[in-house]
N, C-alpha and C positions, 0 to 999 in steps of 0.2 A: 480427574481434575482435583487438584485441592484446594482445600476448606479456601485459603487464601487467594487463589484465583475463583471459585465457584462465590466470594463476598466481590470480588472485582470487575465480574463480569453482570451482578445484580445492581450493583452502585452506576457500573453505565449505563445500564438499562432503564435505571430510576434516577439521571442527573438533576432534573429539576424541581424533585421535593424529598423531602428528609423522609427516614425509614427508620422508626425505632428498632434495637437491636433487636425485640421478640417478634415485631412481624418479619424483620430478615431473618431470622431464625427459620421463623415458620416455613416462611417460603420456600427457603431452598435447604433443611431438613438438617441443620447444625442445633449445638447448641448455643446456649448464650454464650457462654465463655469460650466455644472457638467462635464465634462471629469477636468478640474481643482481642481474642490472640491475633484474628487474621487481619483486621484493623489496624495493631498495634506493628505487624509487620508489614503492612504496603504504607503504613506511613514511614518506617523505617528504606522501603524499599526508592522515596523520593515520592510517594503519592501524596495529597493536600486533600483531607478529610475532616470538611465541618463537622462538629460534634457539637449540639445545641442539646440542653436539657427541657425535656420530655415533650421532645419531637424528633430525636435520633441524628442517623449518621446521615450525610451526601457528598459526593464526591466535588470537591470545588471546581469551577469550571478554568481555574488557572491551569487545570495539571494539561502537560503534553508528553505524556510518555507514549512510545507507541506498545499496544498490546496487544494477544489474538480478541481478550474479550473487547477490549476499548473498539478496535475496528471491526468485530461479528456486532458491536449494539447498533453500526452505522448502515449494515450492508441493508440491501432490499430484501425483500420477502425473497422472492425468487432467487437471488445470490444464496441467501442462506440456506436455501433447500439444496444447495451443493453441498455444502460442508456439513456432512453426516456424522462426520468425527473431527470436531473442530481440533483438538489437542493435533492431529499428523498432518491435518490439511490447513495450518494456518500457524507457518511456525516463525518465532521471532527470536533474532539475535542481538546479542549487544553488539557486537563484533563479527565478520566471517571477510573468507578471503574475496568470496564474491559470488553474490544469491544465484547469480545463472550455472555457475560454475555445478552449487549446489544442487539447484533447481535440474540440472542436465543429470547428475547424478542420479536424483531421482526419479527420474522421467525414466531412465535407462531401469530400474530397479522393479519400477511398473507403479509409481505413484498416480493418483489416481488424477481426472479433469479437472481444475480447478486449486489443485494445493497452490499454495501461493507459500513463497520465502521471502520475510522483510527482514532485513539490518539496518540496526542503525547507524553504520560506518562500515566499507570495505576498505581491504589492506591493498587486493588487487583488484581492484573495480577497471572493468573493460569494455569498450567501446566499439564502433566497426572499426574492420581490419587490424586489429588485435594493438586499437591504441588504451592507451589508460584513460582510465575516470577518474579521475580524484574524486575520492568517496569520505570525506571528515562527518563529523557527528553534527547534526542541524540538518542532513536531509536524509530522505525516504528513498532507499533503495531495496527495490522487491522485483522477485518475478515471479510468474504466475506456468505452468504444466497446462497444456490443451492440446489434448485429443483429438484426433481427424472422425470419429465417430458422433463428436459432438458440433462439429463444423460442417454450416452452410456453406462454406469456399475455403482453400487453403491453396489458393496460386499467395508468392509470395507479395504483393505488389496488393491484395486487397487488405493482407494481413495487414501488412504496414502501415496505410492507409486507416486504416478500422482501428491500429493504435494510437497512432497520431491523434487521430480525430476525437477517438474516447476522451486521452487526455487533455487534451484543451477543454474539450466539453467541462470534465467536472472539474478542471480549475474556475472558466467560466460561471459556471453556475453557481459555485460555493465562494468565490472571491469576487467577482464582474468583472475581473482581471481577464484579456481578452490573449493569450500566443498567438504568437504566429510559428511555421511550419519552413524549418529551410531542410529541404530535401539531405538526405532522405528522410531522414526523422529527426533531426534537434529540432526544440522548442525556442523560441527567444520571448522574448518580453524587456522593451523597451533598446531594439539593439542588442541586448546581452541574452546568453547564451543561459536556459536554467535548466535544461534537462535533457536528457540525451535517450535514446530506447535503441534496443539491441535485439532483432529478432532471430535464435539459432533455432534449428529443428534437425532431427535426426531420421534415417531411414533406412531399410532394410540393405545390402551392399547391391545383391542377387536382381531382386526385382525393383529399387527405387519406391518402394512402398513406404509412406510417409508412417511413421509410426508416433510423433512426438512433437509439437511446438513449445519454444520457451520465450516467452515474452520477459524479455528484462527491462526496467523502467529507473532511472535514476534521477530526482528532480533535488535540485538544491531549494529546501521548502523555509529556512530561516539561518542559513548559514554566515557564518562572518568571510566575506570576502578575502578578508585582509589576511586569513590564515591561510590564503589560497598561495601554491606558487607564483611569483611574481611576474613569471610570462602568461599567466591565467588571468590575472586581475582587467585586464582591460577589456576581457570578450568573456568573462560568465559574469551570471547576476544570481539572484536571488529573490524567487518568490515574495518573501518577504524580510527584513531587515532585523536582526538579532532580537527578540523580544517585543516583535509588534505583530504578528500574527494577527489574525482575525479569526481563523480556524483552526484546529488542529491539526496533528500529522494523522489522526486517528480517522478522524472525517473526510479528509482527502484518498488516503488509503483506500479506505471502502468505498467509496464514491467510482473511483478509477478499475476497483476490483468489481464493483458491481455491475458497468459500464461493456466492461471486458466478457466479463460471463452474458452478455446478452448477446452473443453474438449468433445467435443462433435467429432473432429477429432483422439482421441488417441485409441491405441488398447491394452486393456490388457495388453496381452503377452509382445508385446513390454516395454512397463513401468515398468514391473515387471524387465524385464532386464537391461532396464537403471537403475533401483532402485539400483540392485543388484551389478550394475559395480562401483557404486558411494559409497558403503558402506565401510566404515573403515576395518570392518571384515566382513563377510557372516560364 
């Protein structure tokens, strides 16, 4: 990790009170002049970093860039004891052609439960039955690697289910913004269409041995409609409205990622009914 992410990942961890540069020094084992250098470069990088004299640095709470440390300061205790090595298991792009695509890659390679790939824009973002996503910059496009050794169920229909459901949930929770569920998995919110989920998974040829889940998630979390295709504009929306957020992409992220790795407590039956009460139609 460096100096510049290891001051990035301390600043979210301590959003709500200022840190003079010697105790962030102390902390995480720089000195003063690289905690200055790496300051001077995440503000260059587009980060908003109060500087008050002699009560130090804090990260403003305007910034919404997404990052591995902004979304490891949000996850749960539990989530985080996944991510052993945060740098390979929580990787963020400015750009890529499309996080599942990626995420498959890796899953095949032997990446471990739990890595998760977020962009912040795909070139070719895909949907079921190999339609497009339109993926522009303003939403949160990740997928997430799970292992059948770490799963209570992997028929397909509970996975689905158990994603769907996650997601509503921490939109829910962190917004009172309530989705709904139109099968198999889009999200709506108000009639319009904000998020789409794509579940692939790969298996042995020989025996059908499940070896791989990839959960891909694509939510339109503050995006401008209007840059949307013009056959699009009447059936997607948008979480929220270019510049009115209430949350971050950072806290949404981790909420959703943290949700997901609990799956090891859910039951079936249960999810199949929360699936069910949350659907447009049944």
């Amino acid at each position: 990790m460096t100096s510049k992410e290891k001051v990035l990942e301390f600043l979210e961890s301590n959003k709500d009170s200022y840190i003079s540069g010697e105790a962030m020094a102390k902390a995480i084992g720089l000195s003063r002049n690289a905690i200055w250098k790496a300051i001077n470069e995440l503000r260059k990088a587009g980060y908003s970093i109060d500087a008050v004299s002699n009560k130090g640095y804090m990260l403003s709470q305007k910034n919404d860039i997404l990052s591995s440390a902004g979304i490891y300061s949000y996850l749960t205790n539990e989530a985080k004891s996944i991510f052993v090595n945060q740098e390979d298991m929580l990787r963020i792009y400015d750009t890529t052609i499309s996080t599942n695509r990626l995420a498959k890659e890796q899953a095949i390679a032997g990446a471990k439960h739990g890595t998760v790939i977020l962009s912040k824009e795909q070139s070719e973002g895909r949907g079921r039955l190999d339609h497009s996503f339109f993926s522009p910059n303003g939403g949160i496009y990740m997928s997430i690697i799970m292992t059948p050794n770490h799963l209570p169920f992997s028929d397909p229909k509970s996975i689905t289910a158990f994603t769907g459901v996650s997601v509503c949930d921490a939109i829910n929770e962190l917004t009172g913004i309530n989705p709904k569920i139109k099968p198999v998995n889009d999200l709506f919110v108000d009639g319009k269409k904000i998020c789409g989920i794509l579940v692939e998974s790969g298996a042995e040829f020989e025996t059908g041995h499940l070896q791989w889940i990839v959960i891909g998630i694509g939510i339109n979390f503050d995006s401008d409609i209007m840059t949307f295709p013009e056959e699009l504009r009447e059936v997607v929306g948008s979480l929220f409205a270019p510049g009115q957020a209430t949350i971050t992409k950072n806290q949404l992220a981790a909420t959703i990622i943290s949700k997901l790795l609990a799956i090891d407590s859910c039951v079936p039956a249960d999810i199949i009914n929360e699936y069910n009460n949350r659907l447009i139609s049944i």
